[in-house]
C-alpha positions as CSV (number, residue, x, y, z in Angstrom):
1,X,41.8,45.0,4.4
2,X,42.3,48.3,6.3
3,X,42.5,51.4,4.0
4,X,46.0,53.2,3.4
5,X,44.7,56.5,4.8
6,X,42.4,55.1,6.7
7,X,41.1,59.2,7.9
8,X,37.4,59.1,6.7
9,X,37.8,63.2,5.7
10,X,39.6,63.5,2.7
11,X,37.3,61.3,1.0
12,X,35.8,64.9,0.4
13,X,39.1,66.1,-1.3
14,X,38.9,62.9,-3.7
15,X,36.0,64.5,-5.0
16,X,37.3,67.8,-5.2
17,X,40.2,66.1,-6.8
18,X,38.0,64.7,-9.5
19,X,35.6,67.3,-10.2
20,X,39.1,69.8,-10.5
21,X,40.0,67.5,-13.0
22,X,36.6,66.4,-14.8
23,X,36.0,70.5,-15.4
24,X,39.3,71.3,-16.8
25,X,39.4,68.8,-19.2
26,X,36.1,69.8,-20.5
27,X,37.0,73.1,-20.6
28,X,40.7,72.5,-22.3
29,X,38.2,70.1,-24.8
30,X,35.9,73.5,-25.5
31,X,38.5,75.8,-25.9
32,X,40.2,73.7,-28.7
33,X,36.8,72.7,-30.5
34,X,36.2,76.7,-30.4
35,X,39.6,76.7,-31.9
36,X,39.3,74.4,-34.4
37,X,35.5,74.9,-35.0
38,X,36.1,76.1,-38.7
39,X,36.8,72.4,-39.2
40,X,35.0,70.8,-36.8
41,X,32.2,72.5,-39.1
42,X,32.4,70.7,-42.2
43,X,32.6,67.7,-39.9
44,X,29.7,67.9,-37.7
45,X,27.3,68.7,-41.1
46,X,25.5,65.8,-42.1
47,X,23.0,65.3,-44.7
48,X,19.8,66.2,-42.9
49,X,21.1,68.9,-40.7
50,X,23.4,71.0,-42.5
51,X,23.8,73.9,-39.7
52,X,27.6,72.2,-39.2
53,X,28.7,75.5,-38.1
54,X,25.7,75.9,-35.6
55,X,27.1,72.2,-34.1
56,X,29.7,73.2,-33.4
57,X,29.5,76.3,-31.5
58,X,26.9,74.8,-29.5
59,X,29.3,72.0,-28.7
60,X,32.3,73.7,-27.6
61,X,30.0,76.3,-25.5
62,X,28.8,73.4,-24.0
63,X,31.9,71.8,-23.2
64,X,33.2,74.9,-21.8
65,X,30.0,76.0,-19.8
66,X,29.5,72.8,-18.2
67,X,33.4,72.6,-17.4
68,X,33.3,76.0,-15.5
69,X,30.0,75.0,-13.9
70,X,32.4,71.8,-12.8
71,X,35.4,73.3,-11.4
72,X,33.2,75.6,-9.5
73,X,31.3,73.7,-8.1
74,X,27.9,75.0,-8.9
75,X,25.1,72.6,-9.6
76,X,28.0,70.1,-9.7
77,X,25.3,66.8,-9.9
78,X,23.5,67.9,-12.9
79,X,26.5,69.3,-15.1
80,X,28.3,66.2,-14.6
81,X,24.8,64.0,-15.7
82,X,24.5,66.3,-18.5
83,X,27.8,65.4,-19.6
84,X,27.2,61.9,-18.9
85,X,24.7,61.9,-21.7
86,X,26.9,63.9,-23.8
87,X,29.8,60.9,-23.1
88,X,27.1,58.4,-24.1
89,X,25.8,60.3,-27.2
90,X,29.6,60.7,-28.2
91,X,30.4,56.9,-27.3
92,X,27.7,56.1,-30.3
93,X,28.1,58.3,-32.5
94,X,31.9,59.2,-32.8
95,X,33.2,56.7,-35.7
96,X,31.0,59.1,-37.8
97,X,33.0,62.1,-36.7
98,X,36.8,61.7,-37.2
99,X,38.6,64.6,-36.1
100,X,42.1,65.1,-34.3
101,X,40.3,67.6,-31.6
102,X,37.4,65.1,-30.9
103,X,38.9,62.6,-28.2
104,X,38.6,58.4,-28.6
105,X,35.8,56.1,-27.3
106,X,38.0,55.1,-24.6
107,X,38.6,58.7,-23.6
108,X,34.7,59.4,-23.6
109,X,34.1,56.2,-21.3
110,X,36.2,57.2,-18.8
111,X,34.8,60.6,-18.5
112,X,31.6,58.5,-18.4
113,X,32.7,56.8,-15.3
114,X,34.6,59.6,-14.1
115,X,30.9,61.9,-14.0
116,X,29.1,59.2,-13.0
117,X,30.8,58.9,-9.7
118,X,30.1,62.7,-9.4
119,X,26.6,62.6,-9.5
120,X,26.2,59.9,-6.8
121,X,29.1,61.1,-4.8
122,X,28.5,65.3,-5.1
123,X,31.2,68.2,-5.6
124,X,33.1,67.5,-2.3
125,X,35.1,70.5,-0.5
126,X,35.4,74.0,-2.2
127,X,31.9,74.1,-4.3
128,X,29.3,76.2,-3.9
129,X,26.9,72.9,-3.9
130,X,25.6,71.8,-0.2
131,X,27.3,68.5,0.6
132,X,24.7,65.8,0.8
């Protein structure tokens, strides 16, 4: 079947598009766990590591460095596999942290699929990566 918009360039602006939109969710995600990181604390402290409050600094600086490095468009493929491992850890692990700031499983496999496609596919228009 022949494609709606069938000109071949602005599959470069889907990409842009997406990696808009993969970066400022992960940085609207790390400015509310730095919000909320007083109680994101006492939830990310488990038995044999008790540096809750370490956890969760690290995670929302994460979240918001990665998202910036997104949106920019600066070493777009690895920020976006480094979150892909982040989406898999989280996938696993998130029934033992329940917390109203920490997104669903469904939420977390999307953004899975969502990075995935931006390490194969690159940061499109407007990134300081080189287009492959």
């Amino acid at each position: 079947m022949l494609s709606v918009f069938p000109i071949q360039f602005l599959a470069l602006f889907a990409y842009f598009i997406l990696r808009v939109t993969v970066g400022l969710l992960l940085v609207f995600l790390g400015l509310r766990h730095l919000a909320y990181h007083q109680e994101l604390r006492h939830i990310l402290r488990v038995s044999w590591w008790p540096y809750g409050g370490f956890s969760a600094l690290l995670f929302a600086a994460s979240e918001l460095a990665l998202g910036i490095f997104i949106v920019v468009g600066a070493y777009t493929q690895v920020a976006t596999l480094i979150v892909a491992f982040m989406c898999i850890k989280l996938l696993m692990i998130r029934h033992w942290f329940a917390h109203h700031t920490i997104p669903g499983r469904l939420f977390y496999f999307l953004l899975l699929g969502a990075c995935l496609s931006l390490t194969i596919t690159g940061a499109g228009v407007f990134a300081f990566d080189l287009p492959i």
